[in-house]
PDB file of N, CA, C and O in Angstrom:
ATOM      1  N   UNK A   1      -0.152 -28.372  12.927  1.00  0.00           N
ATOM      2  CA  UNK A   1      -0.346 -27.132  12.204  1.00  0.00           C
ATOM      3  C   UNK A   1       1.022 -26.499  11.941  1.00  0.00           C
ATOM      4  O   UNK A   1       1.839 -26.101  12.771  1.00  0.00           O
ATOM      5  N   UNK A   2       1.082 -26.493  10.812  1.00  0.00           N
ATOM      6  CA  UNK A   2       2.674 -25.422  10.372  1.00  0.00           C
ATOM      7  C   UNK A   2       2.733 -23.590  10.747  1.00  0.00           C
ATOM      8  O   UNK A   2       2.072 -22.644  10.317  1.00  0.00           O
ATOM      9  N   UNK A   3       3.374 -23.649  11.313  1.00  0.00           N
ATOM     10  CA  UNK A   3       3.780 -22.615  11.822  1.00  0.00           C
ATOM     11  C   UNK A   3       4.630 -21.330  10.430  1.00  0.00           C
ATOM     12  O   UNK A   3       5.627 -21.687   9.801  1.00  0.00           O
ATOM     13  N   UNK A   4       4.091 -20.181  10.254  1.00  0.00           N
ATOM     14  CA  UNK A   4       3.749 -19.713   9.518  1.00  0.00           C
ATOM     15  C   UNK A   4       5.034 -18.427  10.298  1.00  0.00           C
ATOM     16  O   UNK A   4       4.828 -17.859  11.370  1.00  0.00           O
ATOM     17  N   UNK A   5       6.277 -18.227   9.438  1.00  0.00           N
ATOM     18  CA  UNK A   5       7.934 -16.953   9.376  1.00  0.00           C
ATOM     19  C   UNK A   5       7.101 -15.935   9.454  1.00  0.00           C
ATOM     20  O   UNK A   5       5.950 -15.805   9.037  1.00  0.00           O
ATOM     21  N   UNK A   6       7.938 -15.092  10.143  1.00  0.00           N
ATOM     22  CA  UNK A   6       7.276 -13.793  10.691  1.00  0.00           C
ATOM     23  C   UNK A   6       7.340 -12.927   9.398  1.00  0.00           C
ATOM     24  O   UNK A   6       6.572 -12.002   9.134  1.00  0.00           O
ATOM     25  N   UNK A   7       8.612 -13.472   8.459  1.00  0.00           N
ATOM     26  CA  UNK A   7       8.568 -12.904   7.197  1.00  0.00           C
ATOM     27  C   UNK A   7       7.570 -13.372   6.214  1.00  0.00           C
ATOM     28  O   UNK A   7       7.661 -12.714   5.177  1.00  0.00           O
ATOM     29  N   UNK A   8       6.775 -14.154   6.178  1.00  0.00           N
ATOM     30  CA  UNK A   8       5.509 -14.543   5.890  1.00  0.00           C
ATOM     31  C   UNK A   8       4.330 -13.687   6.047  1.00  0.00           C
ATOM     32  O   UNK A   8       3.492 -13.369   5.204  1.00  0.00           O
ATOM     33  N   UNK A   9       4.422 -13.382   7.251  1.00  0.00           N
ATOM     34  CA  UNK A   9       3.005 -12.263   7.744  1.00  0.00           C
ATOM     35  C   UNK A   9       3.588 -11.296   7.405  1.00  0.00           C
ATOM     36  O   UNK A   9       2.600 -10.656   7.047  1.00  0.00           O
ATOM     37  N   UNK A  10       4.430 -10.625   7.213  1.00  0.00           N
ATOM     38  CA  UNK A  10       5.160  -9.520   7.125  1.00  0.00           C
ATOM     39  C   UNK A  10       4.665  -9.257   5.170  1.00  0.00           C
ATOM     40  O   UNK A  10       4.004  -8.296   4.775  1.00  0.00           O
ATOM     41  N   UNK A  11       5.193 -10.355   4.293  1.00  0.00           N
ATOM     42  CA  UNK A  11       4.755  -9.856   3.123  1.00  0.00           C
ATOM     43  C   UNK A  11       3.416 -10.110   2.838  1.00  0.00           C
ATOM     44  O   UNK A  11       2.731  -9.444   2.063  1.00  0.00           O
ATOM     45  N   UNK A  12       3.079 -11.004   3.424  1.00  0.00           N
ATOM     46  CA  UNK A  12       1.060 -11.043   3.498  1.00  0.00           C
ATOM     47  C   UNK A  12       0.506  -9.944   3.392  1.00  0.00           C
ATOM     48  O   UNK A  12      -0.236  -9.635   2.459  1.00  0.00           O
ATOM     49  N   UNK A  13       0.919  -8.960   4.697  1.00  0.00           N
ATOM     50  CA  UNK A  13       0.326  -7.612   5.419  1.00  0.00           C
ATOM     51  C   UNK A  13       0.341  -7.007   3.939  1.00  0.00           C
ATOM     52  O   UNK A  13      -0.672  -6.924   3.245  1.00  0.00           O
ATOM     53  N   UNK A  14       1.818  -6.530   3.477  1.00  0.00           N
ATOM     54  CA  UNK A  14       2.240  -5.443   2.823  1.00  0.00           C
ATOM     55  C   UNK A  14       1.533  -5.811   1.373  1.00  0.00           C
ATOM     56  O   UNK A  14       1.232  -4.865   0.645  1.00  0.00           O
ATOM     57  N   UNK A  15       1.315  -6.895   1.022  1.00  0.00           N
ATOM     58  CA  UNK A  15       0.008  -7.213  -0.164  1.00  0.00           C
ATOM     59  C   UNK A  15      -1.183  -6.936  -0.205  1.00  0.00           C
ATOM     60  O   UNK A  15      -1.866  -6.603  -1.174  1.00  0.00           O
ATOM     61  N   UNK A  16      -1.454  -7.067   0.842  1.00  0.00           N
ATOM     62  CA  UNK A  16      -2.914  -6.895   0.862  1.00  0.00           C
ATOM     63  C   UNK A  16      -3.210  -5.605   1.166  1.00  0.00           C
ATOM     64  O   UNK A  16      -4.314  -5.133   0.895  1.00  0.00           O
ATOM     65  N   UNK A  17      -2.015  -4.737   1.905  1.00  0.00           N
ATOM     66  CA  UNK A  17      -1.916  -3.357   1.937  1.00  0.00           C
ATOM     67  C   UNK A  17      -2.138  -2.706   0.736  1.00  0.00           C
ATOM     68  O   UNK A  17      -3.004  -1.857   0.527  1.00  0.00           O
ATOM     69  N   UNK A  18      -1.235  -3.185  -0.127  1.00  0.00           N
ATOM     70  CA  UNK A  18      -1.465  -2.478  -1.795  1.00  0.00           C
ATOM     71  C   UNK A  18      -2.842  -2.656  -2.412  1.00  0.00           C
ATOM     72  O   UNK A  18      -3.521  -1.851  -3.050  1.00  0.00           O
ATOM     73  N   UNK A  19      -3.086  -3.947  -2.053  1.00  0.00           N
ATOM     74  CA  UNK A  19      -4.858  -4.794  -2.846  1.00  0.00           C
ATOM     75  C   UNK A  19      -5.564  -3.471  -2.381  1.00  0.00           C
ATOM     76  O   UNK A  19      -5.881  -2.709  -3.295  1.00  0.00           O
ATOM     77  N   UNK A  20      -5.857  -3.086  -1.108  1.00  0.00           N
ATOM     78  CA  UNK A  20      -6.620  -2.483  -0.049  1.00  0.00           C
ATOM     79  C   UNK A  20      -6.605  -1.127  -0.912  1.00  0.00           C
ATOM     80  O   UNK A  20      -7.506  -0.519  -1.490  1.00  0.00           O
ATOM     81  N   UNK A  21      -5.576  -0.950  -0.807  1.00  0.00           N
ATOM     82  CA  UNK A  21      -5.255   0.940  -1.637  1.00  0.00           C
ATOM     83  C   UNK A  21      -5.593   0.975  -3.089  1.00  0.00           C
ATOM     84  O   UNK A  21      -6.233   1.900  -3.591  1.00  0.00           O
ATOM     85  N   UNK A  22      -5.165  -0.012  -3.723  1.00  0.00           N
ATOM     86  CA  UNK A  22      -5.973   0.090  -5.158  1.00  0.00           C
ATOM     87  C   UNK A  22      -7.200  -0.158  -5.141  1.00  0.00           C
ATOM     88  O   UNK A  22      -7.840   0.531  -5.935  1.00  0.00           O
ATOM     89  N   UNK A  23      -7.718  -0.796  -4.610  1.00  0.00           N
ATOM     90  CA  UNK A  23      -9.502  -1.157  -4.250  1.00  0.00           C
ATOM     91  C   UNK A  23      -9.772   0.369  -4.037  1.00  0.00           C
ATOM     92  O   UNK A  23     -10.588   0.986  -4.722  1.00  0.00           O
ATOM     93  N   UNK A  24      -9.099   0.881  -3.136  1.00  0.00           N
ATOM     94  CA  UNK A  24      -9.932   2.091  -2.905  1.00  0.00           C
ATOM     95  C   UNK A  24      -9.761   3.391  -4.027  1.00  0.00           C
ATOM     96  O   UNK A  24     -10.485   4.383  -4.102  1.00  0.00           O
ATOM     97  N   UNK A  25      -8.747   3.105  -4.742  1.00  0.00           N
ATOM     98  CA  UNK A  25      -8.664   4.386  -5.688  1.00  0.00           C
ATOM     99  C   UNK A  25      -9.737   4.111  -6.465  1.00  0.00           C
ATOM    100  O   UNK A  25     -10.783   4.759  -6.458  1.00  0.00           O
ATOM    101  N   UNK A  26      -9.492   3.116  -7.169  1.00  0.00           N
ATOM    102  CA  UNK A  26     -10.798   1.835  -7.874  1.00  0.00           C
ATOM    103  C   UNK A  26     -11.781   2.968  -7.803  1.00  0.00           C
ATOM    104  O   UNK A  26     -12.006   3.871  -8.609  1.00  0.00           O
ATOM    105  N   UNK A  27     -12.635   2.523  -5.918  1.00  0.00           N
ATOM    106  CA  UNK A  27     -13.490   3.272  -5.575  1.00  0.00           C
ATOM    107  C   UNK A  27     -13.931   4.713  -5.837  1.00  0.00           C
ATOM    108  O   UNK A  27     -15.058   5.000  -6.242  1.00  0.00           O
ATOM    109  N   UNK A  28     -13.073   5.499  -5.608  1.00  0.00           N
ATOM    110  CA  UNK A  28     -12.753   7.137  -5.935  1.00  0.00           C
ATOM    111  C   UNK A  28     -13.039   6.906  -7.064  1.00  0.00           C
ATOM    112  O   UNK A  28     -14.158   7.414  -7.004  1.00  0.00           O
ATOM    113  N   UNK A  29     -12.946   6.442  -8.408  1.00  0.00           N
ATOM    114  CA  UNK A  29     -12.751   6.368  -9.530  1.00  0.00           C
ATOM    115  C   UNK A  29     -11.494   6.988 -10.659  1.00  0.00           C
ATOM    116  O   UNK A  29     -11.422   7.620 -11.712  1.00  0.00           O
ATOM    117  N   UNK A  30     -10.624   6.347  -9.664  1.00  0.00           N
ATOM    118  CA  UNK A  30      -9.130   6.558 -10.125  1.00  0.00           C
ATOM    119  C   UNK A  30      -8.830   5.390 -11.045  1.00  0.00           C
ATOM    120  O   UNK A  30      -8.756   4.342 -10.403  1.00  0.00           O
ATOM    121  N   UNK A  31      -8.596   5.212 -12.592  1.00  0.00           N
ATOM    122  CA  UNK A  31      -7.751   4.697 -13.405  1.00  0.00           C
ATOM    123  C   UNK A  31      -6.055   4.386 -13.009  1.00  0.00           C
ATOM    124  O   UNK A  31      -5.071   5.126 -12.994  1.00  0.00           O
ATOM    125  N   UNK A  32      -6.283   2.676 -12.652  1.00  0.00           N
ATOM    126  CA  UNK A  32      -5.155   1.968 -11.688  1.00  0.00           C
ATOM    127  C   UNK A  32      -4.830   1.081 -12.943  1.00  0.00           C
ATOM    128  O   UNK A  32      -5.669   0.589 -13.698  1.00  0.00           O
ATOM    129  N   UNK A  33      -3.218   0.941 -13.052  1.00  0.00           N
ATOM    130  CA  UNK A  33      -3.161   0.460 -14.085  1.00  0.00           C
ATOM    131  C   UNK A  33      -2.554  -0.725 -13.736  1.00  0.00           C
ATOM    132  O   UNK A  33      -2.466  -0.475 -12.534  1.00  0.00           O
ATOM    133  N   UNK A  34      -1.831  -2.348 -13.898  1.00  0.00           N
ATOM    134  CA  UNK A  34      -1.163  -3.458 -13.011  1.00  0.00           C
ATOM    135  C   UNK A  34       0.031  -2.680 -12.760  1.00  0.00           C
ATOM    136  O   UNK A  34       0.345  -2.925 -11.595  1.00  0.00           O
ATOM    137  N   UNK A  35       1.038  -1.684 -13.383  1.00  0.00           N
ATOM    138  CA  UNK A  35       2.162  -1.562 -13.270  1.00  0.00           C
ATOM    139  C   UNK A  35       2.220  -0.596 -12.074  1.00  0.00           C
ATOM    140  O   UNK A  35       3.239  -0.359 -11.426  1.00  0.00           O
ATOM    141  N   UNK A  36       0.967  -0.054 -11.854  1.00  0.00           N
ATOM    142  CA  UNK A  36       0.882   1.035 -10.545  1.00  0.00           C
ATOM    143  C   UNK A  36       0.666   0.405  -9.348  1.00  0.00           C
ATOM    144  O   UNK A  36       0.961   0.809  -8.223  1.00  0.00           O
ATOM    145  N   UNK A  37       0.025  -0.814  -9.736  1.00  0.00           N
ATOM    146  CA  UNK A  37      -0.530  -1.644  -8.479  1.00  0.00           C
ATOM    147  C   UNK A  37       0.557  -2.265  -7.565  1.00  0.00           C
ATOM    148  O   UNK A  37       0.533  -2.571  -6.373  1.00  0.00           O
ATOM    149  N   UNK A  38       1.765  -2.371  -8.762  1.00  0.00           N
ATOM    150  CA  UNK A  38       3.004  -3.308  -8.355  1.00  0.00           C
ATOM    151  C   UNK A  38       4.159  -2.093  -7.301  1.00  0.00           C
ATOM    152  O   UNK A  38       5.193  -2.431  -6.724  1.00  0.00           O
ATOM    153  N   UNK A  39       3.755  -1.172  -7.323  1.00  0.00           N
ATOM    154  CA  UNK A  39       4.455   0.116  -7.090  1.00  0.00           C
ATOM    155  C   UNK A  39       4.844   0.060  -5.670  1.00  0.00           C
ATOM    156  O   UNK A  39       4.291  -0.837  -5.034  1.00  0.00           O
ATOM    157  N   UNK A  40       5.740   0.876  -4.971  1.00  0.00           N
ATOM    158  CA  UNK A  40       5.879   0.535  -4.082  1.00  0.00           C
ATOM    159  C   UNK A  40       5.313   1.835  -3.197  1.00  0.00           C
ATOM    160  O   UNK A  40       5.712   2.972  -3.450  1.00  0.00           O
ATOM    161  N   UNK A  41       4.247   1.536  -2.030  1.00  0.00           N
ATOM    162  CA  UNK A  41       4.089   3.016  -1.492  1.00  0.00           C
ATOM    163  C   UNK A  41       4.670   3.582  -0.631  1.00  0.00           C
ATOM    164  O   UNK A  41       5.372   2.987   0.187  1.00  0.00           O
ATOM    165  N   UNK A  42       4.463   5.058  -0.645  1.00  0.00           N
ATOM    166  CA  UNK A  42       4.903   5.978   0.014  1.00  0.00           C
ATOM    167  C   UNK A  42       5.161   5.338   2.156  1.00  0.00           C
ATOM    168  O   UNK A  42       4.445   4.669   2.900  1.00  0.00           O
ATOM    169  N   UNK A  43       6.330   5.928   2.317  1.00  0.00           N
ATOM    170  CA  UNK A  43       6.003   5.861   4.333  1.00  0.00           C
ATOM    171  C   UNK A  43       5.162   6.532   4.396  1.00  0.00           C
ATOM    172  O   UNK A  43       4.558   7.096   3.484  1.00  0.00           O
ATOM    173  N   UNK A  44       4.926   6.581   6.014  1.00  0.00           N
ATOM    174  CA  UNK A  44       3.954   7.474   6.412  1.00  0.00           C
ATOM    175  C   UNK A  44       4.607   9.082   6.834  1.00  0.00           C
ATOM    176  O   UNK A  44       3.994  10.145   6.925  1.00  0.00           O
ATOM    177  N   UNK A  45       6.155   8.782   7.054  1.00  0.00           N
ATOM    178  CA  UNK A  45       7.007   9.693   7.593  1.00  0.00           C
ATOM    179  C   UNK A  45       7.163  11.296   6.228  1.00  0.00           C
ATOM    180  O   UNK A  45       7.314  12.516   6.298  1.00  0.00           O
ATOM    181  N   UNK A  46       6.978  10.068   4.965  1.00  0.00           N
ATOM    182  CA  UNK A  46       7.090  10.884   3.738  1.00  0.00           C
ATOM    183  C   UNK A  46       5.989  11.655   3.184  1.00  0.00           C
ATOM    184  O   UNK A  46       6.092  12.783   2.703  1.00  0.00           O
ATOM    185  N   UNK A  47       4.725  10.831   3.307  1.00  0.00           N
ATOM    186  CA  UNK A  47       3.476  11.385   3.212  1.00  0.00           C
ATOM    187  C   UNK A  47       3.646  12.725   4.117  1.00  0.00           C
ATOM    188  O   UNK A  47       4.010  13.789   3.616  1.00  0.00           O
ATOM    189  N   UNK A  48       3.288  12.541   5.782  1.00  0.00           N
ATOM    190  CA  UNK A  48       2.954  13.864   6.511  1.00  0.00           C
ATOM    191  C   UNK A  48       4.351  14.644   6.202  1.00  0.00           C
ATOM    192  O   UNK A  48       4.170  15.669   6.859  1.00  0.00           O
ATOM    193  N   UNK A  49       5.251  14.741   5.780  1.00  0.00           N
ATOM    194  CA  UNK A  49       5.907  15.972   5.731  1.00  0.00           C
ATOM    195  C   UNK A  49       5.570  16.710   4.267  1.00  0.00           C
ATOM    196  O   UNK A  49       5.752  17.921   4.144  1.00  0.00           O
ATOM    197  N   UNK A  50       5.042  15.856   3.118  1.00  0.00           N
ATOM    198  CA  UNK A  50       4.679  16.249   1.844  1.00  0.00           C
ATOM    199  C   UNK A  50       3.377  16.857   2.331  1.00  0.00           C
ATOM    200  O   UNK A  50       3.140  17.962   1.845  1.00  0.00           O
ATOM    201  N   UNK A  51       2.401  16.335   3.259  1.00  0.00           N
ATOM    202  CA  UNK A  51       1.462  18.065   3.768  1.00  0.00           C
ATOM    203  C   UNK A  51       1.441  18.718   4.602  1.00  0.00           C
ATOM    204  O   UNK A  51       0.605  19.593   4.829  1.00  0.00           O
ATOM    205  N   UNK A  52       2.737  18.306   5.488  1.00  0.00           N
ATOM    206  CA  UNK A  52       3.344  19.796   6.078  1.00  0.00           C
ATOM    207  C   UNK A  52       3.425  20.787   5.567  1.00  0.00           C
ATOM    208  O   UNK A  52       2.821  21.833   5.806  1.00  0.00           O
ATOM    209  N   UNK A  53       4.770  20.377   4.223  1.00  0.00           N
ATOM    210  CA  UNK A  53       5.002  21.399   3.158  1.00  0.00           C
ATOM    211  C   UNK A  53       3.498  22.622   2.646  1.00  0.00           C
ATOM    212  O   UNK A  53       3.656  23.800   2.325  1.00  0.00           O
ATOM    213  N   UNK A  54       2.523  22.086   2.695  1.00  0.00           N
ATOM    214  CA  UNK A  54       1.751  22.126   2.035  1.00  0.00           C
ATOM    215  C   UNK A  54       1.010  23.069   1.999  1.00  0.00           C
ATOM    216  O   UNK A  54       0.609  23.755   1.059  1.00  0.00           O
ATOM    217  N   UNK A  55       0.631  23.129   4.223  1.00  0.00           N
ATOM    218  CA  UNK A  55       0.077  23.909   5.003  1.00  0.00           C
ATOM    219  C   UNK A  55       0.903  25.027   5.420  1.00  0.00           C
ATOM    220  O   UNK A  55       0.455  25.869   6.197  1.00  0.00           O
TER     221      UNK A  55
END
């Protein structure tokens, strides 16, 4: 069995991360376009301080 670079699972994850998040806007019924899909997302560090700001 071939043994499978940690940088392998590493861009696996982060694909299917994006698949996962457009599936779900999809869901919401958010208009996803390929060039948004290709996008790169937000940290998580960047998200919670954008609704820190907020509150």
């Amino acid at each position: 069995m071939k043994k499978t670079s940690l940088q392998a699972k590493i861009a696996y994850c982060a694909k299917t991360r994006r698949s996962n998040y457009v599936a779900s806007l999809r869901l919401e019924g958010y208009e996803v376009t390929e060039a948004e899909s290709k996008r790169e997302l937000p940290e998580r560090e960047a998200v919670l301080r954008a609704y820190r700001k907020l509150a």
